[in-house]
N, C-alpha and C positions, 0 to 999 in steps of 0.2 A: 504494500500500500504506500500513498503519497501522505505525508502529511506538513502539512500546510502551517507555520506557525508565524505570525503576523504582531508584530510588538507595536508598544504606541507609537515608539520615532525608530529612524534606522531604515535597516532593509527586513522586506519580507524575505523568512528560512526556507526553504524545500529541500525536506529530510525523508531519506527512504526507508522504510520497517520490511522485514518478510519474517512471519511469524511473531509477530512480536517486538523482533530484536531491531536494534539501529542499524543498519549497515554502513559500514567506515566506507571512508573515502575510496579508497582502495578497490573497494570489492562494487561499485557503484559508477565511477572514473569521477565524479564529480560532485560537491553540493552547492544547487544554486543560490544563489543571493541577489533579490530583486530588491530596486529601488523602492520604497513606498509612491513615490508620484508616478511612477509607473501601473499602479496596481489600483486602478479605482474599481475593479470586481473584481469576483471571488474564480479564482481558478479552476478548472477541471482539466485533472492527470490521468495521462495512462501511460505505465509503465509498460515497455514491450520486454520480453523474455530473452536473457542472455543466450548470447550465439552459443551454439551448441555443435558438438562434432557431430559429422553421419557415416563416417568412413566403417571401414570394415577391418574386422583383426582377423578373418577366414579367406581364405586363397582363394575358398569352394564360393564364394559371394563378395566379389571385389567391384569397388566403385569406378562404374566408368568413366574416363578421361577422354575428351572429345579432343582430337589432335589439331585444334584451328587455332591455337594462341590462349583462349580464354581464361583467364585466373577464377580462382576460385578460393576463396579464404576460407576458415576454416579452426581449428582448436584441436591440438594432438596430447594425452598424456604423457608423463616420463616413462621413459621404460619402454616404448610400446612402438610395435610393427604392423602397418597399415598395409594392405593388399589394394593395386587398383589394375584394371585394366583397361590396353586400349587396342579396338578390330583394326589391325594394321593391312596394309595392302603391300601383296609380296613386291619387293623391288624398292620398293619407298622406306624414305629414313625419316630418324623421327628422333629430338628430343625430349626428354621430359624432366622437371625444375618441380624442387621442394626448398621454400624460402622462410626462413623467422624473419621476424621484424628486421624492420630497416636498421634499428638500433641495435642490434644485438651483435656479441665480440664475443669470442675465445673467454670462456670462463664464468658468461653468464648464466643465469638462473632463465634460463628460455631455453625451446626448444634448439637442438641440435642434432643435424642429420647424420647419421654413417653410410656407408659404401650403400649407392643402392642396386638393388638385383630385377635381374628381368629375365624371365621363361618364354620359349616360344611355345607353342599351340599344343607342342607330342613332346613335350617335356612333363616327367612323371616326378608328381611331388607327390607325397605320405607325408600326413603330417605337417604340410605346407613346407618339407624340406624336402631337398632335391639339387639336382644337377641340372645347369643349363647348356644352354648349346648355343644363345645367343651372344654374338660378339657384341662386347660394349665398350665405348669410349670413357674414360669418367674425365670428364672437358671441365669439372668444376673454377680451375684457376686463370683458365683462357676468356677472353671476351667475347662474350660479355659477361666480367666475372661475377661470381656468387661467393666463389670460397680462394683466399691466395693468403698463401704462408699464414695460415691459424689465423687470421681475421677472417669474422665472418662465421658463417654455421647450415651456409645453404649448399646443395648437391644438386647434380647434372648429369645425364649422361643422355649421348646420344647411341643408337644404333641404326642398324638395317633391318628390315623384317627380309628373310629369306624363303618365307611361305605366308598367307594370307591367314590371320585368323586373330584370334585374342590373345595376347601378350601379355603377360599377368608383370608385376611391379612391387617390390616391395620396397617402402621406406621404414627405417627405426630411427624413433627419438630417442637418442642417448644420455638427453639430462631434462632441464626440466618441464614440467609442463605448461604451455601457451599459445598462441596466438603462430599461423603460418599460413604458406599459401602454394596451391600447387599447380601445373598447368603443362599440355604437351602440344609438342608444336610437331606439324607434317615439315621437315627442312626439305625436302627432294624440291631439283627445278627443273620445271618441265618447260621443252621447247615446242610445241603444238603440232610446226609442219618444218617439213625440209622435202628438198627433191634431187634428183642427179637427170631431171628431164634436159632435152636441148643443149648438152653441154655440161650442165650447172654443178654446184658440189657447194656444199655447206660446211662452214667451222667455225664448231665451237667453242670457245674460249670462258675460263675459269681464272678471277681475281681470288685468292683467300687475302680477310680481312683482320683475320684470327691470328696469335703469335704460336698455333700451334701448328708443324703439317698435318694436312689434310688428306685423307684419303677417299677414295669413293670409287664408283663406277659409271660410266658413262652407257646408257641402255639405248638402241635404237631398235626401233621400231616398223612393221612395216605399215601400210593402210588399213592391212587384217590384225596386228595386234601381234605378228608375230616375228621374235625375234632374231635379227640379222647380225648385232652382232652385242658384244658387255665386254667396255673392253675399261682396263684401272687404269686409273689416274691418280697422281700424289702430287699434290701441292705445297709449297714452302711458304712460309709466312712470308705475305706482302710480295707471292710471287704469283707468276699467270704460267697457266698451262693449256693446250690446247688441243682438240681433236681434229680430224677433216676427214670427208667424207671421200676423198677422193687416193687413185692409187698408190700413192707417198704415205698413206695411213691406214686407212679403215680397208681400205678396197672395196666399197658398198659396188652393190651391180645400176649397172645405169639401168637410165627410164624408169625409175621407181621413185615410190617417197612416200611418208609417214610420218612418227614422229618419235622424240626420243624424251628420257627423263636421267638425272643425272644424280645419284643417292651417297649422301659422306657419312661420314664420323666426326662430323665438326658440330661444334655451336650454331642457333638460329643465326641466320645474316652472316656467316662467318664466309659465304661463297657467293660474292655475284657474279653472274651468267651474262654473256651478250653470244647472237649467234649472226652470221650473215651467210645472204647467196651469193655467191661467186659465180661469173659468168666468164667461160672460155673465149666468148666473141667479143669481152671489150667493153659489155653493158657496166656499171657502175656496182659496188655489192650493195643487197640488198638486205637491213637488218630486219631480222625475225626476231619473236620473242624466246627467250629462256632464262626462266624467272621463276620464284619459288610462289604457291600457290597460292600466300597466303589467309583471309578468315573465310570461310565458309562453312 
């Protein structure tokens, strides 16, 4: 309940009770204090209900994570391992971010994350333990950083899904209990169309923005969806690397075209993409897009 305490001079008090009790500052964030020439009638309060967790501490019922960027806040115990999952689409990368307050350091009384783990689809856990099969980056101290040299208390990692289905996710809070926030991003960038009609040949080129290298795969595609060629790429920080569709690399077959997507182990934004058409007769190149999906 709200109670309302109103003196002759001075400011009106609003002080919170549950069951009785006063609730300290603390446990409420605030007590307000109004002016009296502010207050020429009588108030009506509604308190709304402190955020609450909804996660899951079972493997067998993990909270989905929609992989377009969207945050989600939230409240973790100490001590405790949260299960979430996300339907990944084979070939496409994906990271996913478990953040405490903005304020929080090496040694606080807040939440703090440890290593976190991720299963793919036909990986058998008992008991919510188990072996994975998924390769993970843990990018936490790269940019866009979360955790570097014990500042900090947030984790990251990215991977690849190598088959399409539900990737399960475990995070643990390793001290204490509060306030956090988590979220998973699709990183793959897709370039829509390319063609080798009339001459033509496409190349793609990759900036990492990241100070870590980058690794990935470059996927092309045909107009059915089926694949021509997956070929690695590793990029150095603050360097560019490049594909091309034509005999010097790919060796794609002429008079065809599709499209392709390109999947790392880096951080979100840690890789922009440009692609163009190249033309043997002279024409001017023509830039296409490839670029990462971002919110949908």
């Amino acid at each position: 309940m709200v109670y309302i305490e109103k003196p002759s001079v001075g400011n009106i008090e609003i002080r919170y009770y549950s069951c009785g009790r006063l609730l300290p500052a603390q446990e409420i964030g605030f007590i307000m204090h109004i002016p009296l020439r502010c207050m020429p009638f009588i108030l009506a309060c509604t308190v709304l209900p402190p955020l609450v967790h909804a996660e899951s501490t079972d493997c067998g019922v993990p909270v989905l994570m929609i992989p377009d960027g969207r945050v989600t806040q939230s409240s973790i115990p100490q001590n405790t391992t949260y299960w979430f999952g996300i339907f990944a689409q084979a070939g496409h990368s994906y990271s996913v971010e478990f953040e405490p307050p903005a304020d929080n350091y090496l040694n606080a009384i807040k939440p703090q994350f440890g290593a976190i783990s991720v299963f793919g689809p036909t990986d058998y856990l008992q008991a919510c333990r188990g072996a994975s099969s998924v390769v993970i980056t843990q990018n936490s101290g790269y940019a866009p950083v979360i955790l570097k040299n014990g500042n900090g208390a947030g984790r990251r990692v990215s991977f690849a899904a190598q088959s399409a289905g539900l990737h399960l996710i475990s995070a643990t809070n390793v001290a204490g209990t509060g306030g956090y926030t988590f979220r998973a991003v699709d990183t793959t960038l897709v370039s829509p169309r390319w063609n080798t009609n009339g001459g033509n040949d496409v190349q793609w080129g990759l900036v990492n923005m990241s100070e870590m290298v980058v690794t990935g795969t470059l996927t092309v595609f045909d107009m059915n969806g089926y694949v021509l060629a997956a070929a690695q790429v590793s990029v150095a920080p603050n360097a560019r690397a490049s594909r091309y569709t034509g005999t010097s690399d790919l060796n794609l077959p002429r008079n065809i075209a599709g499209s392709a997507i390109f999947s790392h182990n880096g951080p979100p934004n840690a890789i922009v993409g440009d692609a163009f058409l190249v033309s043997s007769v002279g024409i001017p190149p023509i830039a296409v897009k490839f670029e990462t999906l971002g919110a949908r």
